[in-house]
TIRODREN-883396 format. One record per residue (C-alpha): x, y, z; residue in three letters; residue number from 0. Coordinates in nm, 4 decimals. Layout:
residues N
<rec <X Y Z> "Ala" NUM>
...
end
This chain:
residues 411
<rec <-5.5136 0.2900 14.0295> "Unk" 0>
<rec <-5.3221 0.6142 14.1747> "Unk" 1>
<rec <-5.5079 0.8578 14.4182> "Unk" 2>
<rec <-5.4063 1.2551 14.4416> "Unk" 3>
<rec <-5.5352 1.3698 14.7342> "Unk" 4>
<rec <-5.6262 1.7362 14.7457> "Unk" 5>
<rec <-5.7232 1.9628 15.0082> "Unk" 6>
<rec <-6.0762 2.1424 14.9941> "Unk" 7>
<rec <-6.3302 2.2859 15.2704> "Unk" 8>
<rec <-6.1911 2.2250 15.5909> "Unk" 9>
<rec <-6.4342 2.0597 15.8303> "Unk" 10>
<rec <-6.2856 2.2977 16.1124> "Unk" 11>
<rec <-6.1813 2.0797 16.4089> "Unk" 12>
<rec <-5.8220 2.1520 16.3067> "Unk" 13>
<rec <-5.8218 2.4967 16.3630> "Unk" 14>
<rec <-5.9599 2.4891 16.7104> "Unk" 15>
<rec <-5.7468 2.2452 16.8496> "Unk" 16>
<rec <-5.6563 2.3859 17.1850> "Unk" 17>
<rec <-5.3130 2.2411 17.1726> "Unk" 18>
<rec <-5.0752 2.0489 16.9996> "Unk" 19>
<rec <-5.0604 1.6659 17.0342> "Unk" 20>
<rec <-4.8478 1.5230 17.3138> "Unk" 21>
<rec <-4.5670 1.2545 17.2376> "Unk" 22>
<rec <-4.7378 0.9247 17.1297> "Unk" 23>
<rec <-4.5696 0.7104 17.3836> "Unk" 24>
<rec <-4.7999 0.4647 17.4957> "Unk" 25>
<rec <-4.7945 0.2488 17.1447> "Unk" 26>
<rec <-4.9715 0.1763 16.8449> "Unk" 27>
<rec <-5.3703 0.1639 16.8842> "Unk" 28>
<rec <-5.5792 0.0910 16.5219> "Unk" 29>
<rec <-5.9280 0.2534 16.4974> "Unk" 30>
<rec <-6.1793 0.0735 16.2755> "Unk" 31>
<rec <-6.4917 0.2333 16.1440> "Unk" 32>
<rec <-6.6618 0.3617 15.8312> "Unk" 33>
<rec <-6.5662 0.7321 15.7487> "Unk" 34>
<rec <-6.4616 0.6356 15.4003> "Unk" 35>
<rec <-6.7424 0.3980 15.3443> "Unk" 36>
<rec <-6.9748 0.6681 15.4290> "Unk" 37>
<rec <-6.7753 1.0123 15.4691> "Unk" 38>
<rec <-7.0805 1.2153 15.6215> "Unk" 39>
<rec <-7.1830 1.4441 15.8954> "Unk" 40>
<rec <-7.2336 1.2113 16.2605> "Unk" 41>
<rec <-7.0504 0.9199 16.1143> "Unk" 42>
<rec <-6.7118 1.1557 16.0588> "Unk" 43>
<rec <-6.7509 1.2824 16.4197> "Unk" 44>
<rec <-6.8380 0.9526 16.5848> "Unk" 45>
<rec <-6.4882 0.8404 16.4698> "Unk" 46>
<rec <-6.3305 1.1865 16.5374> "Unk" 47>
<rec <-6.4223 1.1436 16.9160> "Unk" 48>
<rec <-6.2184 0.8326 16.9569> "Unk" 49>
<rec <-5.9108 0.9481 16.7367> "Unk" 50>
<rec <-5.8139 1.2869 16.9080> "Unk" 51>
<rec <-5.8509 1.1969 17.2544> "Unk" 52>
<rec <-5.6607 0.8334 17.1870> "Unk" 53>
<rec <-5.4033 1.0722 17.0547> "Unk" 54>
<rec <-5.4227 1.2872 17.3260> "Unk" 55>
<rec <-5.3334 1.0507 17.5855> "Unk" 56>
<rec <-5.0152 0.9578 17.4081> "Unk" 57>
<rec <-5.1566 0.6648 17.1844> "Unk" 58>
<rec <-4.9650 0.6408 16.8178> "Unk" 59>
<rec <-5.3615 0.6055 16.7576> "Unk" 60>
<rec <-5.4182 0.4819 16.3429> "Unk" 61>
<rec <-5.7441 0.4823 16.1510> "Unk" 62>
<rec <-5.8173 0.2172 15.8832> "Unk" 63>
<rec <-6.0575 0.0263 15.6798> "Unk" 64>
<rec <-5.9580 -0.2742 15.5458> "Unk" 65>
<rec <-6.3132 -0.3979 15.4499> "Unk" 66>
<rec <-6.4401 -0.5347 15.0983> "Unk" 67>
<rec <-6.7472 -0.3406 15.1907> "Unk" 68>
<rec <-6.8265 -0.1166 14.9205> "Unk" 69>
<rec <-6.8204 0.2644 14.9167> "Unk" 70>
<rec <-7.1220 0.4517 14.9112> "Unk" 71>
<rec <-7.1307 0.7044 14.6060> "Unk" 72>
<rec <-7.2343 1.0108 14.7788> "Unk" 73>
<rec <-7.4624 1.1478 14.4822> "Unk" 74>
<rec <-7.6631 0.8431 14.4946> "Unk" 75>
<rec <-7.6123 0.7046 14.8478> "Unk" 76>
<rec <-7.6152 0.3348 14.6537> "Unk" 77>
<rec <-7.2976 0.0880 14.6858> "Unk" 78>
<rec <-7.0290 0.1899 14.4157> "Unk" 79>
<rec <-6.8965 -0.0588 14.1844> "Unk" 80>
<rec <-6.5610 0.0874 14.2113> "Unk" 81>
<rec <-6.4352 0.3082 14.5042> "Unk" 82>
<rec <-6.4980 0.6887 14.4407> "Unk" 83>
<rec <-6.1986 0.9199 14.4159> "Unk" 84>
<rec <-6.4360 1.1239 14.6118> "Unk" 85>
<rec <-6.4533 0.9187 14.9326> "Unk" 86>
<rec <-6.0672 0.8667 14.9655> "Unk" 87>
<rec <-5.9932 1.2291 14.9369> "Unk" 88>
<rec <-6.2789 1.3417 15.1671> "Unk" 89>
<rec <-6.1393 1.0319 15.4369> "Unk" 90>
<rec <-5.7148 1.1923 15.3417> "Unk" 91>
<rec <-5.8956 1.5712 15.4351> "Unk" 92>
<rec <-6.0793 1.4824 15.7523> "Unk" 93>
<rec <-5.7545 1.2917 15.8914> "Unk" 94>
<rec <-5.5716 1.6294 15.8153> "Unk" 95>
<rec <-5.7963 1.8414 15.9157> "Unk" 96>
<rec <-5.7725 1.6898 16.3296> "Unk" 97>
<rec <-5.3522 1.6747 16.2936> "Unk" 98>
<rec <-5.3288 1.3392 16.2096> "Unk" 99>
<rec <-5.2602 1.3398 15.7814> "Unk" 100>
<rec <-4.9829 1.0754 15.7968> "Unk" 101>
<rec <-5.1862 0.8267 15.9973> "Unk" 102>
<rec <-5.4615 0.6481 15.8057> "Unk" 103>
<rec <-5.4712 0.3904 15.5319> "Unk" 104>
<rec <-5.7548 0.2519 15.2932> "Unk" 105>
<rec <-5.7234 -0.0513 15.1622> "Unk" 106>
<rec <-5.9615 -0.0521 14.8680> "Unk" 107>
<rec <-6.2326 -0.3011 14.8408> "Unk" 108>
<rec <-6.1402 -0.6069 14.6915> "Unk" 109>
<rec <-5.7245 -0.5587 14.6438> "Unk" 110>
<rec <-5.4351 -0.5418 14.8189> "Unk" 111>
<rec <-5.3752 -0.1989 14.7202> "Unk" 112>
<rec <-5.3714 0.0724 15.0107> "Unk" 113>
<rec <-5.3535 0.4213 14.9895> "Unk" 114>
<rec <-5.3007 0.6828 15.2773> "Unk" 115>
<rec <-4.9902 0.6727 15.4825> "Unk" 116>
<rec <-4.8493 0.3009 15.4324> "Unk" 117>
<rec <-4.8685 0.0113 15.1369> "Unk" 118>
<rec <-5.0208 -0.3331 15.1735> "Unk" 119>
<rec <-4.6907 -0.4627 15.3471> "Unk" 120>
<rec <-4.7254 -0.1556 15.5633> "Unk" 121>
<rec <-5.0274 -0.2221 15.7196> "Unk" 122>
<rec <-4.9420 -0.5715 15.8395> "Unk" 123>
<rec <-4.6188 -0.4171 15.9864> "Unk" 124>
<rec <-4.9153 -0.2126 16.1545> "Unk" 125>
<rec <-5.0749 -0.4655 16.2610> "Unk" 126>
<rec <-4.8134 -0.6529 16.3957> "Unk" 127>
<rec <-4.6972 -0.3656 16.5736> "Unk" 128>
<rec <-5.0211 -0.2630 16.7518> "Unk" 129>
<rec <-5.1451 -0.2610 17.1187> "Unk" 130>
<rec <-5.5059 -0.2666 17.0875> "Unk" 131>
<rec <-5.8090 -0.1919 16.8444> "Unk" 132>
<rec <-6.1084 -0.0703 16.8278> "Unk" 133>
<rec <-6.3534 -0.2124 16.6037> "Unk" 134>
<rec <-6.5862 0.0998 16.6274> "Unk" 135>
<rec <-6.9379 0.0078 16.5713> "Unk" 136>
<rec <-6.8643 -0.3630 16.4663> "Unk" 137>
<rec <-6.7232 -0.1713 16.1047> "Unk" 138>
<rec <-6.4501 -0.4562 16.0814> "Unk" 139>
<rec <-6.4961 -0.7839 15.9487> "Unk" 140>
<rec <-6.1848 -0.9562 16.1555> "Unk" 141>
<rec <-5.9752 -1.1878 15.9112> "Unk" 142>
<rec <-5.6324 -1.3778 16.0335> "Unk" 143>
<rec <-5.4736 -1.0883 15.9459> "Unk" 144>
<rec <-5.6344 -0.9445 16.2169> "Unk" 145>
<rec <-5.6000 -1.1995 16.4871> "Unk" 146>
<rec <-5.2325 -1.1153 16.6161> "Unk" 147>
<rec <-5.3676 -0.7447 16.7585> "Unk" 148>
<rec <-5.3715 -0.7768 17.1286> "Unk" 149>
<rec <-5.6855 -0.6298 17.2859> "Unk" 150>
<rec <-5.9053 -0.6610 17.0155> "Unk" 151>
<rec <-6.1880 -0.4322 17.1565> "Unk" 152>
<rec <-6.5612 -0.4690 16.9643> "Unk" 153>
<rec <-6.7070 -0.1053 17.0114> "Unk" 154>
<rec <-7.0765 -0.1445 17.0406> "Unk" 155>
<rec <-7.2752 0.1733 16.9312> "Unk" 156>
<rec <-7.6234 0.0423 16.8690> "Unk" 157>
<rec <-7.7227 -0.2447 17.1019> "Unk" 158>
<rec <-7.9811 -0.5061 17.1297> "Unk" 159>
<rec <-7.9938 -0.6514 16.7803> "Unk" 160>
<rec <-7.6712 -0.8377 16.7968> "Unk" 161>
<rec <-7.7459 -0.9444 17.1675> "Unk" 162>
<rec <-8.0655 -1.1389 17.0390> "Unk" 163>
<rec <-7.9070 -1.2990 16.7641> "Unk" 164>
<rec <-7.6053 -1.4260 16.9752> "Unk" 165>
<rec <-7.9166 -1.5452 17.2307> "Unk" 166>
<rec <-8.1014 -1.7127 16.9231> "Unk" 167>
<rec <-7.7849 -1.9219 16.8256> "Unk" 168>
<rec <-7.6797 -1.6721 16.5184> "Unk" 169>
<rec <-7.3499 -1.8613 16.4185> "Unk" 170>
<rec <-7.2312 -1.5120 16.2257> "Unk" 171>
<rec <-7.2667 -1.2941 16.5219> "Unk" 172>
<rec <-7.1048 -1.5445 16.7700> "Unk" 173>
<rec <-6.8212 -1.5749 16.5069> "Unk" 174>
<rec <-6.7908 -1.2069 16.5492> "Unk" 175>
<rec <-6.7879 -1.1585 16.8955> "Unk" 176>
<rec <-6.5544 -1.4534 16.9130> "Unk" 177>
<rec <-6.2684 -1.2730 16.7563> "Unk" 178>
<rec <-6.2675 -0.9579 17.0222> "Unk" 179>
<rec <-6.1353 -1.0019 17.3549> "Unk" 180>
<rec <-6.3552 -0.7143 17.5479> "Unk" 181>
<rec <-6.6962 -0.6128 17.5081> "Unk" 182>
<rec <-6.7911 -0.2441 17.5217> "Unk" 183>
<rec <-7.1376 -0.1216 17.4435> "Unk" 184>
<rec <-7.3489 0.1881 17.4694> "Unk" 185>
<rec <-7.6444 -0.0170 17.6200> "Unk" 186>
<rec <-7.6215 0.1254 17.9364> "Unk" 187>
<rec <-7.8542 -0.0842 18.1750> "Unk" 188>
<rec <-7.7293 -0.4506 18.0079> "Unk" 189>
<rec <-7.7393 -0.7304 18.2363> "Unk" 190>
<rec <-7.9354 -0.5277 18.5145> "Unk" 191>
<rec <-8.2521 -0.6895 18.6318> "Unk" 192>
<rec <-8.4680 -0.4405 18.4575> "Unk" 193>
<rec <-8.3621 -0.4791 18.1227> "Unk" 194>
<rec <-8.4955 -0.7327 17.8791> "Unk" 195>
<rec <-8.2278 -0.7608 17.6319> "Unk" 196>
<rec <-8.0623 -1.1155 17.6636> "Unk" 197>
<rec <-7.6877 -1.1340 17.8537> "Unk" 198>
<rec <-7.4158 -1.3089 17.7595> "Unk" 199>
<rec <-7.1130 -1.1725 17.6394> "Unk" 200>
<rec <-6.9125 -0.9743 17.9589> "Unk" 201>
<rec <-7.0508 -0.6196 17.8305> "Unk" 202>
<rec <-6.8999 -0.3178 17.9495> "Unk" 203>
<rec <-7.1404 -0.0498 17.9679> "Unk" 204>
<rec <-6.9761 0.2772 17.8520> "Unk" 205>
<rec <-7.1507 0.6455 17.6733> "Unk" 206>
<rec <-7.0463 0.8166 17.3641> "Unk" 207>
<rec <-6.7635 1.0123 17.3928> "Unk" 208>
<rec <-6.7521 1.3804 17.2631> "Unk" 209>
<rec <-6.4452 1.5923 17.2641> "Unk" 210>
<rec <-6.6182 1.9394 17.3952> "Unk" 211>
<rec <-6.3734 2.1771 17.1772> "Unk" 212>
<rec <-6.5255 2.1141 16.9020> "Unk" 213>
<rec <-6.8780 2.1608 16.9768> "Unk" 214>
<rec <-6.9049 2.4938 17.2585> "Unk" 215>
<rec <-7.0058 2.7878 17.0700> "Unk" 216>
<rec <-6.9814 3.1466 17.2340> "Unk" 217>
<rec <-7.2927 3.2698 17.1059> "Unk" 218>
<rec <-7.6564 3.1224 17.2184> "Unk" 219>
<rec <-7.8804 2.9713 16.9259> "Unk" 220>
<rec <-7.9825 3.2207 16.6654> "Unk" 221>
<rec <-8.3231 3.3887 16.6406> "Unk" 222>
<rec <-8.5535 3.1442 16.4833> "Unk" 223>
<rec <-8.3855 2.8242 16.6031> "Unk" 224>
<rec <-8.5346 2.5084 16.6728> "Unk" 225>
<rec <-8.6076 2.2087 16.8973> "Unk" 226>
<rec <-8.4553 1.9381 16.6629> "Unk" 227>
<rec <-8.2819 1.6089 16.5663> "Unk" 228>
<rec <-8.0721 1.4546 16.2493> "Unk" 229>
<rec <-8.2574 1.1150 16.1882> "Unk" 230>
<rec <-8.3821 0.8526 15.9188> "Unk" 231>
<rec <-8.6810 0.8133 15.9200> "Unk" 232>
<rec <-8.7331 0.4578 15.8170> "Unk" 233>
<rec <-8.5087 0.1430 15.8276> "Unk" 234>
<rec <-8.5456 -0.2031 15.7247> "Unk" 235>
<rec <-8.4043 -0.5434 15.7417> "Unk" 236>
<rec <-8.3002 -0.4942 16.0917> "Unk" 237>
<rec <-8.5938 -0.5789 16.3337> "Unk" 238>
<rec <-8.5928 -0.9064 16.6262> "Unk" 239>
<rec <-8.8145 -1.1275 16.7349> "Unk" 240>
<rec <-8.7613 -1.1698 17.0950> "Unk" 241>
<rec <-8.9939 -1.3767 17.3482> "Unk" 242>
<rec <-9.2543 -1.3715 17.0637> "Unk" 243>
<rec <-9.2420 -0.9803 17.0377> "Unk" 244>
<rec <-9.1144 -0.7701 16.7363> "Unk" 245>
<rec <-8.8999 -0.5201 16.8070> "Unk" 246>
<rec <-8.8362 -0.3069 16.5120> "Unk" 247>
<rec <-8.4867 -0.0997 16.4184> "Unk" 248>
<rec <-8.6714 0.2133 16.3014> "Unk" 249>
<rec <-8.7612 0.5541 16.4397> "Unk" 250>
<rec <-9.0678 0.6254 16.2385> "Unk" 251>
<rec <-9.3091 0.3996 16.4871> "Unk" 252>
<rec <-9.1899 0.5969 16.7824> "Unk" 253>
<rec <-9.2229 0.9188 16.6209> "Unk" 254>
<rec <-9.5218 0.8817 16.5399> "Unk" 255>
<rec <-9.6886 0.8223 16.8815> "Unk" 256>
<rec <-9.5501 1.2395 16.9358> "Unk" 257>
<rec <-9.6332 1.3328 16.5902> "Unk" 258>
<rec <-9.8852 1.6161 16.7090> "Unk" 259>
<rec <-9.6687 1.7397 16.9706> "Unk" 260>
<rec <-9.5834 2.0550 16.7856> "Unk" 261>
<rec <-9.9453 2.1843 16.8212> "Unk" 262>
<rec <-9.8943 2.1987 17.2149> "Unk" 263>
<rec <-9.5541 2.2512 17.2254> "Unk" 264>
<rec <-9.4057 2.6442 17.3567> "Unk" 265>
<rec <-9.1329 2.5734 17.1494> "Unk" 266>
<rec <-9.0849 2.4876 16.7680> "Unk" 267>
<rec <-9.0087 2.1376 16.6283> "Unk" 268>
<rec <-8.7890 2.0476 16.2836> "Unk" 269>
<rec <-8.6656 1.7254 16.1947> "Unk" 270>
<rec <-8.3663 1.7105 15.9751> "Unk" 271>
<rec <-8.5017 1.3987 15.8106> "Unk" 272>
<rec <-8.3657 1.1504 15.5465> "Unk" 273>
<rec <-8.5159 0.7806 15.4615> "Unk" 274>
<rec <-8.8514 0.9139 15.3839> "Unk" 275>
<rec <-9.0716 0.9536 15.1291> "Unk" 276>
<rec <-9.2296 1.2782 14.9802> "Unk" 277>
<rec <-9.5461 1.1797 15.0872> "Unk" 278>
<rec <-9.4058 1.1109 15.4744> "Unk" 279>
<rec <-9.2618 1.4295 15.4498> "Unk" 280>
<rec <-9.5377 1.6310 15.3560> "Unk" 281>
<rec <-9.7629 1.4182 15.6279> "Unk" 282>
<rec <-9.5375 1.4905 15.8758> "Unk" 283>
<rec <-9.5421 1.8299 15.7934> "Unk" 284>
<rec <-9.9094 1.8729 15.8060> "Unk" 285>
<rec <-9.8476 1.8058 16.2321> "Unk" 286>
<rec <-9.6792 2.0847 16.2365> "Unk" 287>
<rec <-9.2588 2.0145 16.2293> "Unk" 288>
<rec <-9.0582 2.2488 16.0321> "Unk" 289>
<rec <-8.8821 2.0012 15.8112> "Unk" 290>
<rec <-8.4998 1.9843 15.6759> "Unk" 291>
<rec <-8.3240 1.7015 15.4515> "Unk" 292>
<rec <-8.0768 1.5883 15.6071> "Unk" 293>
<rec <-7.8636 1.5566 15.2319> "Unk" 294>
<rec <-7.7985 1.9241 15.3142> "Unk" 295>
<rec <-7.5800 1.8385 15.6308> "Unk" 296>
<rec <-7.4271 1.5992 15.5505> "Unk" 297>
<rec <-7.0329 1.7659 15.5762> "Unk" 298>
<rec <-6.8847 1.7572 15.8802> "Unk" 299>
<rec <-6.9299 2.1160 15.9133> "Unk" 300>
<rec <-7.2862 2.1803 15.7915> "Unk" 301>
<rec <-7.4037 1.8539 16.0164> "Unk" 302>
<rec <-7.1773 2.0861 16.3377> "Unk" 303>
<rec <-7.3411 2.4139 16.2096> "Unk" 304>
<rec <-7.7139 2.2590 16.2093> "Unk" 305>
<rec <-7.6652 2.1637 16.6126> "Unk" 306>
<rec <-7.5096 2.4932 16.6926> "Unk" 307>
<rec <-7.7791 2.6345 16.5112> "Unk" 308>
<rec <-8.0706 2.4420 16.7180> "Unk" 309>
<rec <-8.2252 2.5575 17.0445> "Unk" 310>
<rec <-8.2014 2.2016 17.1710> "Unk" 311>
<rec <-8.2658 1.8495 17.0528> "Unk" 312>
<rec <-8.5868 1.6640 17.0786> "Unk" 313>
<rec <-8.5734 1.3319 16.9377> "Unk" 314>
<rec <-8.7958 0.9658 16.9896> "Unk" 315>
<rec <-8.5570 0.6355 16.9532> "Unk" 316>
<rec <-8.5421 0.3375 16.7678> "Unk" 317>
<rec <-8.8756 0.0692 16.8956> "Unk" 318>
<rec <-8.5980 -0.1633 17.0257> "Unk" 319>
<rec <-8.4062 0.0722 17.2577> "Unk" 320>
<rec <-8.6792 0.1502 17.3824> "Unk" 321>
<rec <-8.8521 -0.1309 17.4810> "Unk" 322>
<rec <-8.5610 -0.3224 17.5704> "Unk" 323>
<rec <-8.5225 -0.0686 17.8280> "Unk" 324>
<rec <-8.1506 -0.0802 17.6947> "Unk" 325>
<rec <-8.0045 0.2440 17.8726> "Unk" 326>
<rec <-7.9069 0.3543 17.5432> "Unk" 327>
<rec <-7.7775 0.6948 17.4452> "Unk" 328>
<rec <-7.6628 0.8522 17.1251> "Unk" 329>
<rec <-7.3519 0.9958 16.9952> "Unk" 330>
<rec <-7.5807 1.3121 16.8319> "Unk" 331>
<rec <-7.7502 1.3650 17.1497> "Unk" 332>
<rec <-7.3764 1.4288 17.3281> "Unk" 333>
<rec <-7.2986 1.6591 17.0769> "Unk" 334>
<rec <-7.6194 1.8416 17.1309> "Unk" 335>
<rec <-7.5306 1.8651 17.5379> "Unk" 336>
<rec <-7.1581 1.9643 17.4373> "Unk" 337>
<rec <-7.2537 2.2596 17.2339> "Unk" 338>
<rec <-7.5000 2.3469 17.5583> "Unk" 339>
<rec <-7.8383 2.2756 17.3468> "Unk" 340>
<rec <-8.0548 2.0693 17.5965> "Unk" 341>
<rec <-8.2215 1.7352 17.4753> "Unk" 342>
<rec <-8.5378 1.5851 17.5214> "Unk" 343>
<rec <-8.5160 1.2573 17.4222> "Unk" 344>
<rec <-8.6864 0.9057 17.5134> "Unk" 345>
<rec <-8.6595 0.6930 17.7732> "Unk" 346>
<rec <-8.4513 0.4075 17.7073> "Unk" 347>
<rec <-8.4063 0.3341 18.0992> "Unk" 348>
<rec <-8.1365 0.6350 18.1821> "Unk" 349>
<rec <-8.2768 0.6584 18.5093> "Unk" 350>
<rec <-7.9972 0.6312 18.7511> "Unk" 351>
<rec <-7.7182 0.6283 18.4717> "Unk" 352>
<rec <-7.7052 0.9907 18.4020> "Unk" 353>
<rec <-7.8754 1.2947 18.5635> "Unk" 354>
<rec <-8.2065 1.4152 18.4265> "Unk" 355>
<rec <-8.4243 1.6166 18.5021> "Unk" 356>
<rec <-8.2067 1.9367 18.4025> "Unk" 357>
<rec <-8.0469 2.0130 18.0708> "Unk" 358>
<rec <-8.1029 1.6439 18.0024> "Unk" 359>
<rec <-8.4472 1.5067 18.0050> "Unk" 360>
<rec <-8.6366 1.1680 17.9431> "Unk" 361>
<rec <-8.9922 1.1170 17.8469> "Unk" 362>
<rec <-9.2205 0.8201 17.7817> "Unk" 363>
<rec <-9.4999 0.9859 17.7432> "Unk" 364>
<rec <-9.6850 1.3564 17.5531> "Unk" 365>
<rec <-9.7059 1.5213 17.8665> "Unk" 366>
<rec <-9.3994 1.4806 17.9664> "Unk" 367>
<rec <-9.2139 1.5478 17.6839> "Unk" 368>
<rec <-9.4020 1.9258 17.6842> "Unk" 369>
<rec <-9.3521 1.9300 18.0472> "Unk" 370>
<rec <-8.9497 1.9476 17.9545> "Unk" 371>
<rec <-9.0226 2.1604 17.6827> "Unk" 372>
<rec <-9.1872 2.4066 17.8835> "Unk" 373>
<rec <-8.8703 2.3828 18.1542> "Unk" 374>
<rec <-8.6492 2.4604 17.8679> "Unk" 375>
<rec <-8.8735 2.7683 17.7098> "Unk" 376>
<rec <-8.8748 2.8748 18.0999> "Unk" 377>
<rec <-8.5120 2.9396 18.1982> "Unk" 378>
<rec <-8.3319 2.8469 17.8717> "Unk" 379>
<rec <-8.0135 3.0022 17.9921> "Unk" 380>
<rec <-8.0153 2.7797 18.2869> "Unk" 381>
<rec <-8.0934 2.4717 18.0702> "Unk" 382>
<rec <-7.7988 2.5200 17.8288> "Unk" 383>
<rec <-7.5408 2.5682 18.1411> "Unk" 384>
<rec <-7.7062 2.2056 18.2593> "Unk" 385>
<rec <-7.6395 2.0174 17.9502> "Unk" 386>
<rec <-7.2974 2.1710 17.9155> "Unk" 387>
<rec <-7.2156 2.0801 18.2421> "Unk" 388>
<rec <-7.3584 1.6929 18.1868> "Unk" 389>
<rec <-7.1160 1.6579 17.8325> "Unk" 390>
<rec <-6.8095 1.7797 18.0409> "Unk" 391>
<rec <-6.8543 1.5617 18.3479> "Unk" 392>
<rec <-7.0054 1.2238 18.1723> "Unk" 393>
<rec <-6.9153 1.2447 17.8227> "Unk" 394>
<rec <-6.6058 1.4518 17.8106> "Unk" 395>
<rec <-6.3570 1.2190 17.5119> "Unk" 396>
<rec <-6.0405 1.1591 17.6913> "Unk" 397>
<rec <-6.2516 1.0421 18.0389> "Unk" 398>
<rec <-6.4846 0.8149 17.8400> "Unk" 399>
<rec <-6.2029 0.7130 17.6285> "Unk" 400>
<rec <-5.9657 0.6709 17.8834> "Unk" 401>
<rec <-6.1769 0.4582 18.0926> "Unk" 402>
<rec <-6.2047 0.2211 17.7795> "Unk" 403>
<rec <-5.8254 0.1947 17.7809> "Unk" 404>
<rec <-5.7741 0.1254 18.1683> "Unk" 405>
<rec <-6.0906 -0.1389 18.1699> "Unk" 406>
<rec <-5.8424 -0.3311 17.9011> "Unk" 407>
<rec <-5.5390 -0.2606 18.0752> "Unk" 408>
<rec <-5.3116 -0.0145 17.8234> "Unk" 409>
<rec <-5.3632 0.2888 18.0397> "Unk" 410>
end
């Protein structure tokens, strides 16, 4: 099976890259994820803000997927029996589009036949050759191939889950874990005394990282613009049982407990929602949110476009986070602060990891999420300068990034 790959709409990133790429002298470093599994909007950035600032500090920093996951066919969002042309030409454009066009492969699912920038022989001599990786989000099942990379680094993005299942005896998970030599997680507040999600890998809290170039915009939102987050709605299959509680993998329970918040809120509301039902839709319309799908964002670009466009974000969690009091934060919310849109969000226990209070704020509760509205509809200006100012010195991608690389000793 041969691939062309073509060039179409350009997601951007390349155009605005404030300089060119030092000399990659500090060795090979693979990045695993899931752009090509699922080439969309916050997925294609979360792997963008570990590529360009690896590069940046002189990594020869690779991205692959050598899964037999299937691809998701974009028009139906359901596994594809055979991978899409569409999904390997979208991954080849987004690797061009950030400078980096001759470093990727794709091994398709179920073969030995790659396609990008090396051949099935290729990517062992990759392999072989590398310092580190970084199994971003867990999006790598590890094989032997695998097992000769130094520094095998398991990225954590969405914590909790796989900590209770390690806890409960889960053979799987420990397997997992068990091939990685560090542990890095966005669970902020794991193994402090106030959290209650179970310890016992060496975790290394760290944040999202968010390369700030691509995300400050000149101009202040547009008139009309919105309080808002990019979310599905429901999940399943992914809830824990923990000391006889259930702690369920889905926003729509936590949403819910806000759902008439636009009634008393200064400012507007709008979801940019996915994973519901017509019916949900229209109910949670009848509370008052402006309502987007999120199918309309979901290129690079648009996904960019719809944050720039926002006033700010306002957005519950996931039961689990919350409860857990994990210290969890998310990739989209960064991006939010890094285009200097202030976010509301819920308390997963930030307290004392990050500053709040001021372009950043927590809530647990109705009252105070309006009371951080009405800060924001007060002195908006002074709000946006705040969350700017909290991207650049906490999230900034080659500080977060770099830190990950001196914890494991390449940097």
């Amino acid at each position: 099976m041969s691939y062309s790959f073509h060039k179409s709409e350009t997601i951007g990133p390349a155009v605005i890259l404030k300089e060119p790429y030092p000399p990659a002298t500090r060795g090979k470093v693979v990045v695993w994820g899931l752009m090509g599994t699922l080439p969309i909007g916050g997925m294609v950035w979360q792997v963008f803000h570990y590529l360009v600032p690896l590069r940046r500090l002189g990594f020869d920093v690779w991205y692959v997927e050598d899964s037999d996951r299937p691809l998701y066919d974009l028009s139906t969002f359901e596994p594809a029996r055979d991978a899409p042309h569409e999904n390997i030409n979208r991954l080849a454009r987004f690797m061009t589009d950030i400078g980096l066009g001759e470093r990727w492969a794709f091994r398709l699912p179920r073969t030995e036949t790659v396609v990008g920038a090396v051949d099935w022989q290729g990517l062992q001599g990759l392999y072989r050759d590398a310092i580190a990786a970084i199994n971003l989000c867990g999006a790598q099942d590890l094989t032997e191939r695998h097992l000769g990379i130094p520094n095998r680094i398991y990225m954590q993005t969405d914590p909790v889950g796989m900590q209770i299942k390690v806890a409960q005896g889960d053979p799987v998970s420990i397997e997992i874990l068990d091939k990685h030599h560090w542990y890095f997680t966005y669970g902020g507040r794991l193994g402090k005394p106030d959290c209650r999600v179970p310890y016992r890998y060496p975790w290394i809290p760290t944040v999202p990282p968010v390369c700030m170039e691509f995300w400050e915009h000149v101009n202040g939102p547009p008139q009309g613009a919105k309080l808002s987050t990019v979310l599905n709605w429901k999940h399943t299959g992914k809830d824990v049982t923990w000391n006889g509680e259930i702690w369920r993998w889905s926003k729509d329970l936590e949403f819910r407990r806000f759902i008439d918040l636009p009634s008393r809120s200064p400012l507007p509301l709008e979801l940019c929602l996915g994973g519901a039902s017509d019916s949900e839709r229209d109910e949670i319309a009848s509370h008052g949110w402006s309502i987007k799908r999120s199918t309309d964002y979901m290129e690079p670009a648009a996904y960019r476009d719809y944050i720039q466009g926002s006033l700010g974000e306002f957005s519950a969690a996931k039961e689990l986070v919350v409860v857990s009091r994990s210290g969890w934060v998310s990739d989209r919310t960064v991006c939010y602060l890094a285009a200097g849109r202030p976010a509301v969000v819920q308390d997963t226990g930030l307290g004392g990891l990050l500053p709040t209070g001021e372009g950043l704020f927590t809530f647990s509760t109705s009252d105070e999420a309006l009371d951080a509205i009405d800060r924001i509809a007060g002195d908006y200006s002074r709000q946006s300068a705040a969350a700017k100012e909290i991207a650049h010195e906490h999230f900034a991608a080659e500080r977060v990034v770099g830190d990950v690389m001196r914890a494991v000793g390449v940097l």
